[in-house]
N, C-alpha and C positions, 0 to 999 in steps of 0.2 A: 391127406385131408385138405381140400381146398379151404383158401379164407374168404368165407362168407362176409369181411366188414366190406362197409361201402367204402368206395372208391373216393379220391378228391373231388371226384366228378358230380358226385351223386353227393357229395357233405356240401359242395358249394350250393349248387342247384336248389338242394332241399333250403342251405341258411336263406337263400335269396329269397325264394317264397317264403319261410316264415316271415321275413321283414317284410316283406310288403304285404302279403297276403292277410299274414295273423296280426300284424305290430301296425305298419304306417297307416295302410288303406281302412282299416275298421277304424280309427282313433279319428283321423283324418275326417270318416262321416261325422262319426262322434262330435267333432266341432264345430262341423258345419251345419247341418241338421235343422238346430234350432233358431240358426240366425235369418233374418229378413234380409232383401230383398237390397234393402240400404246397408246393413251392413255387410255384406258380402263384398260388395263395391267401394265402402269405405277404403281412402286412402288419407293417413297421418298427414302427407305431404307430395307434390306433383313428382318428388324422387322417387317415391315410395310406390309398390302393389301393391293393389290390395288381395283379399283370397280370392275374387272372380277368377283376379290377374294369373296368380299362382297355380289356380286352379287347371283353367287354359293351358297354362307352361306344361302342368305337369303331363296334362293328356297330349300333346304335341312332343314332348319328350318321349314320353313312354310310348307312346307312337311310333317316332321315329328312328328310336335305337334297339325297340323289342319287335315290337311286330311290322314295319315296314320290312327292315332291315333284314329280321331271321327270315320271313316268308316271301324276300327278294322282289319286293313290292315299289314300286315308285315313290318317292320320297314325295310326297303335297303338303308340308309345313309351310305355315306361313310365320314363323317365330315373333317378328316384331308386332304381326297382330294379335298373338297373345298379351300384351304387354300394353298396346293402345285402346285397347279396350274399357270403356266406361260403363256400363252399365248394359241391359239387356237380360239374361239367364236368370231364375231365379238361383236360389241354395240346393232347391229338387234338383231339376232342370241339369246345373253344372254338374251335380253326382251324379245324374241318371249319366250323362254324357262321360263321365272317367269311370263310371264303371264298368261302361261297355268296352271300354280300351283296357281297365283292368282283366276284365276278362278274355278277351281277346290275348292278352298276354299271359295270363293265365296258361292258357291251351301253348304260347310257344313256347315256355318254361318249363311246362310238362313233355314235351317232345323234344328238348335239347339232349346232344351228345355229346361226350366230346370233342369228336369230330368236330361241331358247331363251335363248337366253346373256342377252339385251337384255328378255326378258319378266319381267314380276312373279311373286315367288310370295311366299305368306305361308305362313314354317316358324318354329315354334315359337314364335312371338309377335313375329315378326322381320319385316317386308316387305323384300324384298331382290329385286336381279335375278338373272337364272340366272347371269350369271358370280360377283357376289358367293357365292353357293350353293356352286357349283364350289370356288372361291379356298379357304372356307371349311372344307370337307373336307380342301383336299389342305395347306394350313395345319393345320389343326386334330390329322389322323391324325400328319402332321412330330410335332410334340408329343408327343403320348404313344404315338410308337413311338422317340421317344427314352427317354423312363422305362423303357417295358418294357427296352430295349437298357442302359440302366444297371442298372436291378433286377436281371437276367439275370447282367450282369458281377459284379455285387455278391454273387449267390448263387453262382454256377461258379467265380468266379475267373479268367475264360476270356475273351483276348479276340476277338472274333467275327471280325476278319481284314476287316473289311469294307473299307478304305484298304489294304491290303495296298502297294500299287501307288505310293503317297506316303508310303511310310516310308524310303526314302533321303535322298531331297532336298526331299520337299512338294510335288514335281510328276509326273506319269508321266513312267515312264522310258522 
């Protein structure tokens, strides 16, 4: 009788899209959504990004290490101007524009093998395998769709409800 469990391949794959698909990327709108125009742009201090800032990164990331990268595409970041950006998008506007790169990603996360996973690419002066790539994004978005989700708190006052479900005891009830 053959083993029907999934593979490493297929357990990565799947954990990867739930974090971004189900966890980071919906939470992510969640915060931003309701903010204006000024706060999305808000920055604490000229060291500091704000969520435009982060926002940018994260579509120029996830750009460049999912779907340039797997669909062997030309790399067109312009990273630092992620980063010099003041103002311009609204809060719609920067979601409509990472969701279509979410989506986009989507589709090559659905078609990864391991083959993919196990093969070289050289992104951004990095040589890595395709699961390093992967790992990379869905680490890398964790990260500053935390900031956005503190910034957000820090401007509304408001907390986003997202654990709902382990605030009695820290466990689901």
């Amino acid at each position: 009788m053959a083993d029907s469990s999934p593979g490493v391949t297929e357990l990565f794959l799947e954990f990867s899209r739930r974090k971004l698909f189900e966890h980071y990327w919906p939470r992510l709108r969640a915060c931003v959504e309701p903010l204006s125009a000024e706060q999305v742009w808000w920055r604490p201090n000229a060291a500091s990004n704000s969520i435009a800032n982060l926002i940018l990164h994260l579509n120029g990331n996830v750009t460049q290490w999912l779907v340039a990268s797997f669909n062997r595409e030309d790399d067109k970041r312009d990273r630092p101007a992620e980063f010099a950006a003041e103002s311009g998008l609204s809060s719609a506007q920067l979601l409509e524009k990472l969701g279509t790169t979410m989506s986009a990603s989507a589709e090559v996360l659905a078609r990864l093998t391991e083959t993919a996973l196990v093969a070289p690419y050289d992104i951004q002066g990095y040589h890595v395998s395709g699961l390093e790539a992967v790992y990379q994004v869905v680490e890398h978005f964790g990260l500053h769709y935390g900031q956005i989700a503190y910034i957000s708190k820090s401007l509304t006052d408001r907390d986003h409800g997202f654990y709902r479900e382990l605030s009695k005891t820290g466990r689901p009830d």
